[in-house]
C-alpha atoms as one frame of an Amber mdcrd trajectory, in Angstrom:
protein
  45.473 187.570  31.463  47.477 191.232  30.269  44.435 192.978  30.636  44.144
 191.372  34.293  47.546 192.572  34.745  47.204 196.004  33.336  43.979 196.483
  35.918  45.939 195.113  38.640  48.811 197.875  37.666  46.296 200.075  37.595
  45.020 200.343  40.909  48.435 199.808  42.372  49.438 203.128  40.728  45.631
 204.474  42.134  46.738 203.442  45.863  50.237 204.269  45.419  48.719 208.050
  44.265  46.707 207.890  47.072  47.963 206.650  50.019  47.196 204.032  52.525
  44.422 205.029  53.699  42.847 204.074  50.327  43.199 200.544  51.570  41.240
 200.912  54.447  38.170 203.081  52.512  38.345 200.036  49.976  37.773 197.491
  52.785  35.388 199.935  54.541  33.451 199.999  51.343  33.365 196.165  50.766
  32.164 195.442  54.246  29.486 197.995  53.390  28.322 196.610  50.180  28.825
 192.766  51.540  26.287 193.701  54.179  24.017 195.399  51.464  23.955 192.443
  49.715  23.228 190.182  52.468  20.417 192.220  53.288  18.687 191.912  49.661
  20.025 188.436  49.884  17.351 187.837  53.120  14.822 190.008  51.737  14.442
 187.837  48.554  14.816 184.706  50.730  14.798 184.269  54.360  12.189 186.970
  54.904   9.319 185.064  53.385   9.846 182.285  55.679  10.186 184.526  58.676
   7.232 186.064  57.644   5.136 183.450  56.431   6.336 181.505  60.288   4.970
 184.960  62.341   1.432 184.818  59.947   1.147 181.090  60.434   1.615 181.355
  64.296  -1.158 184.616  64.555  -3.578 182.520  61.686  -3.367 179.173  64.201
  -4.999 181.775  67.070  -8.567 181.181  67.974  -8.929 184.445  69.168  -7.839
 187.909  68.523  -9.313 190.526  70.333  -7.829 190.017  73.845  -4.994 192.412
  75.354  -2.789 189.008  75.391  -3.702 188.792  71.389  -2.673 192.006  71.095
   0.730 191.559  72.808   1.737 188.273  71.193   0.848 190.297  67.933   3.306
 192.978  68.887   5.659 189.871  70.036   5.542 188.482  66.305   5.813 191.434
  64.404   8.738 192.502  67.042  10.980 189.235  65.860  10.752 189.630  62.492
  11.520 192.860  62.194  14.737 192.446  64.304  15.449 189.754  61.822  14.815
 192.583  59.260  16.738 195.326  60.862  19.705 192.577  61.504  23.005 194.805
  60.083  21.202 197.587  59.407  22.812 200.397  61.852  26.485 198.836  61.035
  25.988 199.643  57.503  24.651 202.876  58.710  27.753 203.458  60.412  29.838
 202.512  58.104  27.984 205.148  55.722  29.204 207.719  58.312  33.158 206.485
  58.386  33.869 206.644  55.003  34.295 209.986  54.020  36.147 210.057  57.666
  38.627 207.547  56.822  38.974 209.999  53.719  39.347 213.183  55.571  42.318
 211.158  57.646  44.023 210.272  53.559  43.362 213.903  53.435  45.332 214.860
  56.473  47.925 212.024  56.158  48.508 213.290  52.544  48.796 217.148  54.017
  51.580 216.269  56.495  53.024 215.074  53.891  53.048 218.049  51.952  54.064
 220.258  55.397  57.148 217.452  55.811  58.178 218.715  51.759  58.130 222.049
  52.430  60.011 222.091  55.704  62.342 219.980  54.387  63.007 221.114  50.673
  61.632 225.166  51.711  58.941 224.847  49.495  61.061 224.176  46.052  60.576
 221.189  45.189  56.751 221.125  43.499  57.082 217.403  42.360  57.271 216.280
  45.572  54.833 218.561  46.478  52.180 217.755  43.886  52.710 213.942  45.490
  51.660 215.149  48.750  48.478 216.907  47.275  47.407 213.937  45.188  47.788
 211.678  48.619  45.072 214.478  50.197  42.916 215.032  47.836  42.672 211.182
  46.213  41.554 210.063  49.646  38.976 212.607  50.164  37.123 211.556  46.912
  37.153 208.067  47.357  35.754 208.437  50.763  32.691 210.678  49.386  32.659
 207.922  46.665  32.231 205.026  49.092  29.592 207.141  51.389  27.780 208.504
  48.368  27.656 205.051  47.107  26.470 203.637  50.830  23.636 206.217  50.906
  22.063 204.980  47.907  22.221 201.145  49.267  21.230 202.031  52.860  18.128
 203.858  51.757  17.361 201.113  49.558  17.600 198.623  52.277  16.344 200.674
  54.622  13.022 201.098  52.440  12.727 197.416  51.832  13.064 196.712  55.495
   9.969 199.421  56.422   7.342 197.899  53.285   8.379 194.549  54.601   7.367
 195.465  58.220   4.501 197.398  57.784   3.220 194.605  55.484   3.591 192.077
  58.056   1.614 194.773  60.535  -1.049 194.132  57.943  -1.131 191.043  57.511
  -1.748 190.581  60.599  -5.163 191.417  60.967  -7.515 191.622  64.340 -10.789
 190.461  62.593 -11.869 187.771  64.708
């Protein structure tokens, strides 16, 4: 339960050295990564089902050579990649806002430093340090959560392109 505590203290003192804008890159981020996982979530479940549904509907065909086989191909292959794509441009753009949010910290954390020097005329280099920390904290974290975004949107983003062109595939025109 201390050591609980002692983490808890810990990123208190991280936000406090930070700013608040740390607390909206930290929800930013686990919005992100809650959609991540929710996409390898339906990849390793819902997706076979979806999938296996689109093959079972083209396999029950008599005939697939005709321009309306080809269409209700395109049709099939069409849902389940929407299905696949679901979330895929928010996490995209939430990729993008992160190291936004922490180029605002590092503005909001600037002003702060201007505010020091006009009031104090530039003696005071505590209070200035405080204001640096609040722009330059910010700026990291945001790069942090983005860098960290990248990695899980390509990896999603790769997923969702096998699992499509597999289905394409799978799909075959052979009789």
């Amino acid at each position: 339960m201390t050591a609980l505590m002692d983490q808890l203290e810990a990123i208190k003192a991280f936000v406090e050295s930070g700013g608040e804008v740390l607390v909206l890159i930290a929800i930013l981020t686990f919005v992100m990564w809650t959609l991540i996982f929710e996409r390898l979530w339906y990849f390793k479940g819902t997706l076979k089902r979806d999938v296996q549904g689109a093959l079972d509907t083209w396999e029950a065909r008599p005939e697939r050579q005709s321009w309306n086989a080809h269409q209700i191909r395109y049709a099939l292959i069409s849902r389940v990649s929407e299905k696949v794509r679901s979330n895929m441009s928010m996490i995209e753009t939430l990729v993008s806002l992160a190291p936004l949010f922490g180029l605002l910290g590092t503005v909001w954390g600037m002003i702060e430093v201007f505010n020091v020097l006009a009031i104090t005329g530039g003696g005071d280099a505590k209070s200035m340090a405080s204001g640096v920390s609040k722009a330059t904290i910010p700026t990291m974290a945001g790069m942090v959560a983005a860098l960290s975004g990248v990695f899980g949107n390509t990896l999603v983003t790769r997923i969702a392109e096998r699992e499509n062109q597999l289905l394409a595939d799978h799909l075959t025109m052979d009789h």
